[in-house]
C-alpha positions in Angstrom: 145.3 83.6 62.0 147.2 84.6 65.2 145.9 82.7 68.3 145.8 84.4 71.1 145.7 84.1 74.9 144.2 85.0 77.4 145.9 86.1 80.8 146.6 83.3 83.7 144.5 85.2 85.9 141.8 85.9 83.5 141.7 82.2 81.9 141.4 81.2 86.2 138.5 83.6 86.3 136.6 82.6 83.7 137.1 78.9 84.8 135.4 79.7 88.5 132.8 82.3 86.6 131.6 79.6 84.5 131.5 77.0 87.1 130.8 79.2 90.7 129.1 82.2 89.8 125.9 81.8 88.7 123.2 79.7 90.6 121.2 78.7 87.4 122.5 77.9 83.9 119.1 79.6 82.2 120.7 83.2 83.4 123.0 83.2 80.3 119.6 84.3 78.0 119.4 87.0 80.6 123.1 88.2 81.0 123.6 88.0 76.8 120.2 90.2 76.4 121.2 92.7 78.9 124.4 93.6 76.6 122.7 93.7 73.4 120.2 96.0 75.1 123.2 98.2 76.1 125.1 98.0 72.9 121.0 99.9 71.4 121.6 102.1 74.1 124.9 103.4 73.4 123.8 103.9 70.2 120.1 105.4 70.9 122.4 108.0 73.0 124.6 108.7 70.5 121.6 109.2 68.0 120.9 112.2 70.6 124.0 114.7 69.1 124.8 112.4 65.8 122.8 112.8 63.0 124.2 110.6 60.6 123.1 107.7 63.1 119.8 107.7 60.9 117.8 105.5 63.2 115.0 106.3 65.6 114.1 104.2 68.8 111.5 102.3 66.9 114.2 101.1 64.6 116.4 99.3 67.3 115.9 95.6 68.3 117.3 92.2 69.9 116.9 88.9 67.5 116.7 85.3 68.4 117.5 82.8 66.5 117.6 79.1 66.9 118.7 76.8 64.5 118.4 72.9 65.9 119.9 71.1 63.3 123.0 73.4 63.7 122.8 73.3 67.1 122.9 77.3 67.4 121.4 80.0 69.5 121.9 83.5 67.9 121.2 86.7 70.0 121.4 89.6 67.2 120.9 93.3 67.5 121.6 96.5 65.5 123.4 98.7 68.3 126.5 100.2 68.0 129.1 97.4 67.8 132.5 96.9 68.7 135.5 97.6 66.9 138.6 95.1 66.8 139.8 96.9 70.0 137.3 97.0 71.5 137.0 93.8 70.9 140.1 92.9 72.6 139.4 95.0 75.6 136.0 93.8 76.3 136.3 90.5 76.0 139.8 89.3 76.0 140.3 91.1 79.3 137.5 89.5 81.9 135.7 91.7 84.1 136.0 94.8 81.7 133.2 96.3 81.3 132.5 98.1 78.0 129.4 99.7 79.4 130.1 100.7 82.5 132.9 102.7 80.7 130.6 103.8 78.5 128.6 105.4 81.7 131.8 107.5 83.0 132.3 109.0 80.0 128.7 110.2 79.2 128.5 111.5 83.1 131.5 113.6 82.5 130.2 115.4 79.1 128.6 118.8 80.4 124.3 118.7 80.5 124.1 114.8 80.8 123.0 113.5 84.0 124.5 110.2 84.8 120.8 109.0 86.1 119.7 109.7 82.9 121.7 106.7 80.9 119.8 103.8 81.8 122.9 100.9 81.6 122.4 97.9 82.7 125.9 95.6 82.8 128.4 97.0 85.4 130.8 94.1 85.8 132.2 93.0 82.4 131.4 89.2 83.3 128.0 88.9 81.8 128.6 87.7 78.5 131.1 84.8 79.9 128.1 83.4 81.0 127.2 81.9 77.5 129.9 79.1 78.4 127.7 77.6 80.6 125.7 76.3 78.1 128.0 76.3 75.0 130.8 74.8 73.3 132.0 77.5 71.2 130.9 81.2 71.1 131.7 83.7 67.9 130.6 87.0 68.4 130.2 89.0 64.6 130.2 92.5 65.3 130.5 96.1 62.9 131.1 98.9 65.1 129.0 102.1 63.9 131.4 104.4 61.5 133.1 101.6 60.5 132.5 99.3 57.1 135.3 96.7 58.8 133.5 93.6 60.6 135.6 91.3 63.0 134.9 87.8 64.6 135.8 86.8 67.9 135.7 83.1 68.8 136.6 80.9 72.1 135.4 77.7 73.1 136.1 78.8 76.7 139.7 77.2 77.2 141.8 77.5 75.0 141.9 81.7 74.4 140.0 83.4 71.9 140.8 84.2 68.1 140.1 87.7 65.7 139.7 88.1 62.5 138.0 90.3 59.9 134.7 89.3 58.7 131.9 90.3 56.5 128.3 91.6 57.6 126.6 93.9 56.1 124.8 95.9 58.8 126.1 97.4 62.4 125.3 95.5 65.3 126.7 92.7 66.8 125.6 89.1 66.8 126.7 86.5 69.3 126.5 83.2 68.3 126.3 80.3 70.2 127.3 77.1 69.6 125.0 74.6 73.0 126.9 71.8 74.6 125.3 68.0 73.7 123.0 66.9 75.8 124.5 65.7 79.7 122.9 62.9 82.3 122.4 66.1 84.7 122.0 68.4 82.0 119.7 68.6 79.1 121.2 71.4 77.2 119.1 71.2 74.0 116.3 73.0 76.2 117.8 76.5 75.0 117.0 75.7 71.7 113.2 75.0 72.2 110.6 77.6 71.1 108.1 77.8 74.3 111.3 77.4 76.7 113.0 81.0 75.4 110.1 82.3 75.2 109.1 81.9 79.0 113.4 82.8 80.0 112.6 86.0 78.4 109.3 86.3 79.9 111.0 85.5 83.5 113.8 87.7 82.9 114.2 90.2 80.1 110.2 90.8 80.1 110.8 94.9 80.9 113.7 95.4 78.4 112.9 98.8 77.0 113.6 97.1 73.1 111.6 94.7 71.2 113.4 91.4 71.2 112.0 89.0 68.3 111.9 85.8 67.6 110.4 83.5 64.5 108.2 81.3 66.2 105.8 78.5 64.8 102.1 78.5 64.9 99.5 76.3 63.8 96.2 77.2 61.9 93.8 75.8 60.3 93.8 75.2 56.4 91.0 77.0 54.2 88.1 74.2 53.0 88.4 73.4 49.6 86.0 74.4 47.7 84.5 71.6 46.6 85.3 69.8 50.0 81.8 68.0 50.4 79.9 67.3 54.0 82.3 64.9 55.3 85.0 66.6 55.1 87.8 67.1 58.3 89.2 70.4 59.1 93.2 69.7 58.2 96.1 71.9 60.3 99.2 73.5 59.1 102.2 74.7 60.9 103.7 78.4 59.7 106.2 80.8 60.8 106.4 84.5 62.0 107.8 87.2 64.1 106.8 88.2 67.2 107.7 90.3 70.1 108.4 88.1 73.4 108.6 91.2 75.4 106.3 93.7 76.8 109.3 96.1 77.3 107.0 98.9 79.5 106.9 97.6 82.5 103.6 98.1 84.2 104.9 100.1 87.4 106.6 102.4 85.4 103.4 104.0 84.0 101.3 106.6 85.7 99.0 105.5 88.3 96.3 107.4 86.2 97.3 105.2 82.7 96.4 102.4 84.5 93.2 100.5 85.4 92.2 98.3 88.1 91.3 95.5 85.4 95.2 95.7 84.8 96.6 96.0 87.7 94.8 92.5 88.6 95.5 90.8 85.0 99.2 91.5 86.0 98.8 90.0 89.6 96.5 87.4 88.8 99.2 85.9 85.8 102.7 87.3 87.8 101.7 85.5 91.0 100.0 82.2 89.8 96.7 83.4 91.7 92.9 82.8 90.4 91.7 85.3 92.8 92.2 89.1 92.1 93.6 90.9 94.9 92.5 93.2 97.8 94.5 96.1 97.0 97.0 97.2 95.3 99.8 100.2 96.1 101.8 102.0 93.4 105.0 104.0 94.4 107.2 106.0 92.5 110.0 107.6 94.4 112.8 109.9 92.5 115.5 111.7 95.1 118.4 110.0 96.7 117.1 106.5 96.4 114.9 105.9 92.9 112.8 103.3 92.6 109.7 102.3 91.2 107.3 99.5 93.1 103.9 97.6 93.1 102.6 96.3 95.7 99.4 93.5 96.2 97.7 92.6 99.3 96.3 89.4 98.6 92.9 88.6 99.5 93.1 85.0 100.7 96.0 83.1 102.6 98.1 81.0 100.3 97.9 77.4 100.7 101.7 76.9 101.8 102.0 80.6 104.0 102.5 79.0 107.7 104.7 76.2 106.2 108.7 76.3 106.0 108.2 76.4 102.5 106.7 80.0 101.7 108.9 82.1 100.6 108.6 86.0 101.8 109.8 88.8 100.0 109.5 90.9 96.6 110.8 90.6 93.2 113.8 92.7 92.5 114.5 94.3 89.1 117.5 96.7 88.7 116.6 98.5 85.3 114.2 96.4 83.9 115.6 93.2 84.5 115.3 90.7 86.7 118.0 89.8 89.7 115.7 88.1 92.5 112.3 86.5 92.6 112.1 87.0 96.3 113.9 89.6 98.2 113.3 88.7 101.5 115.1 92.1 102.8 112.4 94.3 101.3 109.5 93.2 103.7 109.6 93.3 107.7 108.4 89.5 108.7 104.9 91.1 109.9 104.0 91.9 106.2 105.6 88.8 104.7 102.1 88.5 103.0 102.7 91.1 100.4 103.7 90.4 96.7 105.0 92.6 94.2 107.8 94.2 92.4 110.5 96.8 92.7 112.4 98.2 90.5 115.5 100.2 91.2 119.1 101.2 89.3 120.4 102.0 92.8 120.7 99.1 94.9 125.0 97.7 94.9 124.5 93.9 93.6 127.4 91.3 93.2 128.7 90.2 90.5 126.5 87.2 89.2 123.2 90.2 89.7 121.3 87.3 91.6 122.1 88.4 95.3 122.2 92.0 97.2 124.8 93.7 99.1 122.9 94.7 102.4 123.6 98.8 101.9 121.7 101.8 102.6 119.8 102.1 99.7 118.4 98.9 100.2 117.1 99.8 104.0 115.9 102.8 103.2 113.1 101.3 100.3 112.7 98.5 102.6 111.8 101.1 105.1 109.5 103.5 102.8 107.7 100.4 101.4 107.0 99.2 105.4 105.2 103.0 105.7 103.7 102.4 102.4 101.8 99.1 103.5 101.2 99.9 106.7 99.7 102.8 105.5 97.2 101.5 102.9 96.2 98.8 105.5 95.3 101.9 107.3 93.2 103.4 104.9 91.4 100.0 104.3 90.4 99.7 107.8 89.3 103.4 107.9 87.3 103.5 104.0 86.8 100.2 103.6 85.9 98.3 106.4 84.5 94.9 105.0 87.7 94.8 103.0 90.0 95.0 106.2 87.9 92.6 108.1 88.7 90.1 105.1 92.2 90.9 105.3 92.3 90.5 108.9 90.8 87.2 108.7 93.4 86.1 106.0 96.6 88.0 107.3 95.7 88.9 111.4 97.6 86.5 112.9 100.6 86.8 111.0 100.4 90.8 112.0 99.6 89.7 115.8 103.0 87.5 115.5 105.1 90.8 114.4 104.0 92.3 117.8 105.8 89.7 119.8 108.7 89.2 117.3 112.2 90.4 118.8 110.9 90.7 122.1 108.2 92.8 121.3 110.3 95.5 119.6 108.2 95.9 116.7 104.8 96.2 118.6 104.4 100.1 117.9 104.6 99.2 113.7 101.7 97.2 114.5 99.5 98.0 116.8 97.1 100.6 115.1 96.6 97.2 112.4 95.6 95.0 115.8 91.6 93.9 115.6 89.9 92.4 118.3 86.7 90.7 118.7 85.0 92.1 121.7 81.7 92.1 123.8 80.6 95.4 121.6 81.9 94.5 118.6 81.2 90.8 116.7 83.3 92.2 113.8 86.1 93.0 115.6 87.6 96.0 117.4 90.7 98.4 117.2 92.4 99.6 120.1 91.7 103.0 119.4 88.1 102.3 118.7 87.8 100.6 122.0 89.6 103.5 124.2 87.1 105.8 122.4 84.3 103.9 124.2 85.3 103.5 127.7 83.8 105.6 130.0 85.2 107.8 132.4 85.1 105.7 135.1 87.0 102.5 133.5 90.6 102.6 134.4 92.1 99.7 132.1 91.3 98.1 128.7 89.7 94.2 129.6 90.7 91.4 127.5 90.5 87.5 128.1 92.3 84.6 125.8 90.6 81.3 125.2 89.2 79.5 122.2 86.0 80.6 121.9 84.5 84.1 121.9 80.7 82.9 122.8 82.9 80.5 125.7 84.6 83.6 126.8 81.7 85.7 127.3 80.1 83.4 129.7 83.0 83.1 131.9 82.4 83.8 135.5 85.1 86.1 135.8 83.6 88.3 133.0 80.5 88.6 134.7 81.3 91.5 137.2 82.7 93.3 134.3 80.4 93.3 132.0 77.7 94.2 134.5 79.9 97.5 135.3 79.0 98.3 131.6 82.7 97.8 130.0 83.9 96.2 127.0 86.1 92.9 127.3 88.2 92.1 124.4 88.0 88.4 123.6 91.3 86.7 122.1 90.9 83.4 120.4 94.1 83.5 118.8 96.6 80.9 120.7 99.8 84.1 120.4 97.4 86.5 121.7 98.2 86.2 125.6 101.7 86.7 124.3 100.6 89.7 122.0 98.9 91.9 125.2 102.0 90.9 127.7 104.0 92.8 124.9 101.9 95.2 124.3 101.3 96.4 128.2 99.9 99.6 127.9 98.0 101.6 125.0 97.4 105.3 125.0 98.2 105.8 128.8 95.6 102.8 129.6 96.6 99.6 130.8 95.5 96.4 129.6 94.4 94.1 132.2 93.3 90.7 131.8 89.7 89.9 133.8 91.4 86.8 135.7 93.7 89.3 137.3 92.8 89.4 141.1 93.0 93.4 140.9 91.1 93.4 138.0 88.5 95.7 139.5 89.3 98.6 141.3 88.2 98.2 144.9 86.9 101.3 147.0 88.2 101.0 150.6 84.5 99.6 152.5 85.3 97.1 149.8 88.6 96.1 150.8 87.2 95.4 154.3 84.5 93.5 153.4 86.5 90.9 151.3 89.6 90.9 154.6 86.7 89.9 156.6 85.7 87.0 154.1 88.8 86.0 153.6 89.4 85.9 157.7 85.9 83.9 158.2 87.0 81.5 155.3 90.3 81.0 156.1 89.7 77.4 157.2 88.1 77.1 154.4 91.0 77.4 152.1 93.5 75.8 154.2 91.4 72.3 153.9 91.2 73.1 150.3 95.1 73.6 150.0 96.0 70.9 152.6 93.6 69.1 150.2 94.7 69.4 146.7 98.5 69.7 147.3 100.8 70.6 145.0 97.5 70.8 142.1 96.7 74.3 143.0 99.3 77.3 144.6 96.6 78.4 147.0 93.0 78.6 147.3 91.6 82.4 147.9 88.8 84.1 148.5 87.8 85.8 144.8 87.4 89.5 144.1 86.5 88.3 140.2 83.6 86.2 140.5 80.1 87.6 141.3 77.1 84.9 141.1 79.5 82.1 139.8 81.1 79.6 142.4 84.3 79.1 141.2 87.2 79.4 138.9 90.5 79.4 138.2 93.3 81.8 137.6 97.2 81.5 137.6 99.8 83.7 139.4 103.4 84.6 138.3 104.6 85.3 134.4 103.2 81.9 133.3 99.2 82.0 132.6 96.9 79.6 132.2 96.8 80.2 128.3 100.7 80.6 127.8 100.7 76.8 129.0 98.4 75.6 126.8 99.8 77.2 124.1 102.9 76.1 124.8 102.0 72.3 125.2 100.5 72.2 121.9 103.6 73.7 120.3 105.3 70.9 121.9 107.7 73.3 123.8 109.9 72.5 126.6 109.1 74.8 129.2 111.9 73.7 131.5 109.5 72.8 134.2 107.6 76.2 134.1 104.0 76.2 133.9 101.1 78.4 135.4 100.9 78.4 139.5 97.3 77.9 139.4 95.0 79.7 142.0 91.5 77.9 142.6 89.0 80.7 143.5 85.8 80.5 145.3 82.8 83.3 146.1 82.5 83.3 149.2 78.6 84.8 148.4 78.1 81.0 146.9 75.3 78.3 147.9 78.5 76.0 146.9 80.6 77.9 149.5 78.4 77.0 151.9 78.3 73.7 151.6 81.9 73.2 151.7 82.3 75.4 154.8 79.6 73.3 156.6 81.2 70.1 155.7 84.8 71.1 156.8 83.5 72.3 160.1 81.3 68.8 160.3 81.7 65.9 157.8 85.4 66.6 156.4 85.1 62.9 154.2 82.9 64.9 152.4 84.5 68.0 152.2 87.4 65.9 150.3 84.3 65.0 147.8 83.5 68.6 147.5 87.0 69.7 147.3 87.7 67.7 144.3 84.4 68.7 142.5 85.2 72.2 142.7 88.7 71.8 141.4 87.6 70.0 138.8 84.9 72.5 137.6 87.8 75.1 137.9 89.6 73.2 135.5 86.5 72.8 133.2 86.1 76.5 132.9 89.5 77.2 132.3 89.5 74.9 129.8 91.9 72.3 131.1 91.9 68.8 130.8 90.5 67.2 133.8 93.2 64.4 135.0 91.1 61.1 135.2 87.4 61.8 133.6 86.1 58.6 134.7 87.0 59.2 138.3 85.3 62.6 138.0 82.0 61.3 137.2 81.9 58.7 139.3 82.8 61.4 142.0 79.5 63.3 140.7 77.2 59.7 140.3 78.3 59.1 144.2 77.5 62.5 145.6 73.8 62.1 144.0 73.1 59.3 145.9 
């Protein structure tokens, strides 16, 4: 027996493979399936044009075998085997692949499409894998047309060794001896029944063959005959075959061969949810980019979704098997919510098939799949109102955060998904809906942010609007100030909040009639500014308020509500916060009093100053600075 070596540069490579490659030892099960599913394929195509093949593609399978006291994990199947050459080239020279070979030659024969031969391994690396969890690794193989077997053996170091062998049926079988048990490690795992069973499950579920393993099951022993009324039930363990695969994946069918009770098993046990989901979007697309996906809009948040530790994205299969559980790069962050699968042959992976090359293909499912969702989100809020509403409730604010994310660039993806509570509609609102009910005569769309949509309607400064007969979207979202600023405009309308001092258009008798208020309270406001320092910017006259007294608004980029939010997110704000304008009617009883007690008790004008401010404050929903002192203020003026 001739030992042989393998090359400096191969015996380096395998060394890093083994130990830098892969992220998880378990992928071996994965990488080892995916050739013996190739080796059926080559053979299943060459079944096509070869009649002396004599086998059908319910003949072909994958075996496992696991033998504990031995120590072995045996992956068999009956493709088309490799012959001592082959042998040598495909795994004495690393990075070879057999299959991708394999590929190029069936894409240069005239009538076969290269499309058409489904192949999974492109790399020649795969099968190196099995030395992260074994010793030794034979490999008994009878290439198809030949009646010669050959054994290849390595225990990963020290080269690899050929010789004839005997086995009585084509196919190969790779044999693998596991490592002993490690402190870090507990390698005798990949012999256990239930533990293949769920690797195959997590990774070679979609294989198109059955892949089989003996597996032991308990039942109950028949009652003896003349077992009398005492007697105990008594258990038995027995062996048999079964299938650990479902091999047809369920995206790959026709929407039509599918029903909804399905479509929900397969979310409800894929996902780990209890709760069926909202909806669910089927896409097959053949032409440049092939790919096959299924999409679920949940119907409730998950538990962990606004923590650091959801994880966004879609599972990525490339033929059938699995390379990521969550591909972040297939969902844009405002529909992180979604779950699902993809599966495409035409996305470039590296060479451990657990991470993506960022290429075109990749951006432009990505991109179909955004149109997709955003699409079906659509149709839900058109068809199926009550649905959307749900959604919204579970998802809105994650959807409302994609409108301010990169500076508002991806507003326009979102905005016909936006839904607003308003003074027409409890439920909620969409833009579109909302510009479809303004009158003629209303030149922006009204909105107001705070915490509470009963609060908000009661606000003085809403009072002049809703008496005009318009609509006033109510926000109760903390982002949602953010949300309009990037938003701006919708459909040629501008939105306008209802603290904005121009918030109603003024005709020109009306102009003049709040100069001269303004003019006749100017003493007024000074005391009030002179007053109050640096607490308020300035004191004016209001153009918002109607039978109300008082309120408060904010000037410059910084409102009243960006503040708060900002405060609770604990942000430094660099010494920016909202230039706070205290507004007064100058209609008011409370006016009044004020003005006569500047002109003629201005101790008590101080008093009243203060009150004011502080209701301001109250109405805004600010904290008032020193509550005690506040009432106290109140208690003394009702004496």
């Amino acid at each position: 027996m001739e030992k042989r070596q393998f090359k400096a540069e191969s015996q380096r490579m395998l060394d890093l493979m083994i130990n830098s490659i892969y992220t998880h030892k378990e992928i071996f099960l994965r990488e080892i399936l995916s050739n013996a599913s190739d080796a059926i394929d080559k053979l299943a195509y060459k079944a096509l044009t070869d009649d002396n093949v004599g086998m059908s593609r319910s003949d072909f399978k994958i075996t496992i075998t696991a033998d504990k006291e031995a120590k072995t994990l045996t992956i068999s199947d009956n493709g088309i085997g490799m012959t001592e050459e082959e042998l040598e080239n495909n795994l004495g020279v690393i990075a070879k692949s057999g299959s991708l070979q394999f590929k190029k030659e069936m894409a240069e024969k005239e009538g076969v499409d290269a499309g058409d031969v489904d192949i999974i391994g492109q790399f020649g690396v795969g099968f190196y894998s099995a030395f992260m969890v074994a010793s030794d690794v034979k490999v008994l193989t009878r290439a198809y047309g030949s009646d010669t077997a050959y054994l290849w053996e390595s225990n990963g170091t020290d080269g690899y060794t050929i010789t004839e062998a005997q086995k009585d049926t084509v196919g190969t079988d790779v044999i693998m001896t596991i490592k002993e048990d490690g402190e870090e490690e507990k390698y005798s795992d990949y012999l256990e029944e239930h533990n293949i069973s769920r690797l195959v499950k997590k990774y070679s579920d979609y294989i198109h063959y059955p892949i089989t393993m003996l597996v032991t099951k308990s039942r109950q022993k028949p009652k003896p005959e003349d077992a009398g009324d005492d007697y105990q039930p008594e258990w038995e363990d027995y062996q048999e075959w079964e299938t650990l695969n479902s091999m047809v994946p369920l995206w790959q069918k026709k929407k039509e061969d599918v029903t909804e009770d399905e479509l929900n098993a397969f979310y409800t046990d894929k996902f780990n949810d209890w709760e069926k989901p909202l909806t669910s979007i089927q896409v097959h697309v053949e032409g440049n980019v092939t790919y096959d996906a299924l999409l679920y809009i949940p119907s409730r948040t998950p538990y962990d979704f606004y923590t650091r530790d959801y994880k966004k994205g879609l599972q990525l299969y490339s033929s059938g098997v699995l390379i990521m559980d969550n591909c972040a790069d297939l969902l844009p962050e405002h529909f992180r919510f979604v779950k699902g699968v993809v599966d495409t042959p035409d996305v470039s992976l590296n060479i451990s098939r657990e991470m993506l090359q960022q290429t075109r293909q990749l951006k432009v499912i990505a991109k179909n799949l955004e149109k997709k969702i955003k699409a079906e989100l659509l149709k839900l809020q058109k068809e199926e109102r009550e649905k959307y509403e749900q959604f919204w409730k579970s998802f809105g604010l994650n959807v409302k955060y994609g409108a301010v994310s990169d500076y508002g660039m991806n507003k326009d993806k979102v905005l016909d998904l936006l839904l607003f509570l308003s003074s027409q509609a409890e439920k909620g609102t969409t833009l579109r809906e909302y510009k479809d009910r303004m009158p003629e005569s209303q030149e922006y769309i009204y909105y107001v942010c705070g915490d509470d949509a009963g609060q908000l309607a009661k606000l003085p400064q809403a009072e002049r609007i809703l008496d005009k007969g318009y609509e006033i979207l109510y926000l109760t979202d903390e982002v949602d100030e953010f949300v309009m600023q990037a938003i701006g405009e919708f459909d040629g309308k501008k939105l306008k909040s209802i603290n904005d001092e121009d918030a109603l258009p003024e005709t020109e008798e009306e102009k003049k009639a709040a100069e001269e208020k303004a003019e006749s309270g100017k003493a007024v406001l000074d005391f009030l500014k002179e007053t109050l320092g640096d607490k308020i910017k300035e004191a004016r006259i209001s153009k918002i308020l109607k039978s109300h007294a008082v309120c408060m608004t904010a000037d410059g980029p910084v409102t009243i509500e960006m503040e708060k939010y900002m405060k609770k997110q604990g942000a430094d704000m660099g010494g920016m916060k909202a230039e706070r304008v205290l507004e007064l009617n100058a209609d008011s009883d409370a006016f009044a009093a004020l003005k006569d007690a500047v002109e003629n008790d201005p101790e008590k004008a101080k008093l009243y100053a203060q009150v004011l401010y502080n209701q301001a404050l109250l109405i805004a929903g600010l904290p008032i600075e020193d509550p005690a002192a506040y009432t106290d203020l109140i208690c003394s003026l009702l004496k």
